[in-house]
C-alpha positions, -999 to +999 in steps of 0.1 A: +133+527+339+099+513+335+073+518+362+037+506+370+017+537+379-009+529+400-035+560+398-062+548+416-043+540+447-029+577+442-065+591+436-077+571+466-057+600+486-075+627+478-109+626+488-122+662+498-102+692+473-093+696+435-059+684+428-037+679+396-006+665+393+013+653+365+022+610+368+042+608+336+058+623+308+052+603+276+072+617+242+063+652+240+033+647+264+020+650+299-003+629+315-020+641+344-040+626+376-071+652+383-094+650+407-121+675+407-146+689+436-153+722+418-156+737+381-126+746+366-128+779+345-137+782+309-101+784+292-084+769+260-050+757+245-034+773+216-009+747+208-024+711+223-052+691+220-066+680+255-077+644+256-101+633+289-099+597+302-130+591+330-118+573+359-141+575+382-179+587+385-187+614+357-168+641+345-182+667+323-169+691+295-185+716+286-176+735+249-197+761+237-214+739+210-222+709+235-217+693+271-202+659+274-205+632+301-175+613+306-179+579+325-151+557+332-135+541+304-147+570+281-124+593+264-129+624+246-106+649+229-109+686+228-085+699+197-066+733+203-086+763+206-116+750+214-132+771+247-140+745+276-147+738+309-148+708+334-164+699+362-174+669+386-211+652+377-215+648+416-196+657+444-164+644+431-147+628+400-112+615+387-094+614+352-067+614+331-057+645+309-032+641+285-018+670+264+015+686+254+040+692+283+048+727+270+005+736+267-006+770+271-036+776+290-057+808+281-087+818+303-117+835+292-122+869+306 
């Protein structure tokens, strides 16, 4: 079945707390709808890239070599076991993650 998915509308209703959710399954991938209020921890993947699409307002990830500001329409990629961590420019922003649907996630002590 092919389906428009409309991720702005579903952004649009969540307007005060973090969430993630995954919208669809491409190949061997996930793509996922995040909206973030707070910092997420300083973690890494072992086997998957992370690629950030900007959506709305400015998200920012953080390595330990470099801080990027993501805008909308801007993507960047993090490759596998590269220490990061996002958070919202301002009070709130929304993008699109996209990585492999069987990613490890490995937090920083």
């Amino acid at each position: 079945m092919i389906d428009i998915i409309n991720f702005g509308e579903l952004a649009a209703g969540y307007q005060t707390q973090n969430h993630n959710t995954g919208i669809n399954i491409v190949n061997d991938h996930i793509v996922r709808l995040a909206i973030m209020t707070t910092p997420y921890a300083w973690h890494y993947h072992p086997n998957s890239d992370e690629t950030f699409i900007g959506v709305e307002d400015i998200l920012i990830v953080e390595t330990e070599e470099k801080i990027y500001e993501l805008g909308p329409g801007m993507s960047l990629t993090i490759p596998k076991n590269v220490m990061h961590a996002t958070r919202p420019g301002s009070g709130r922003s929304v993008n699109l993650t996209v990585e492999r649907t069987d990613a490890e996630t490995v937090f920083r002590d």
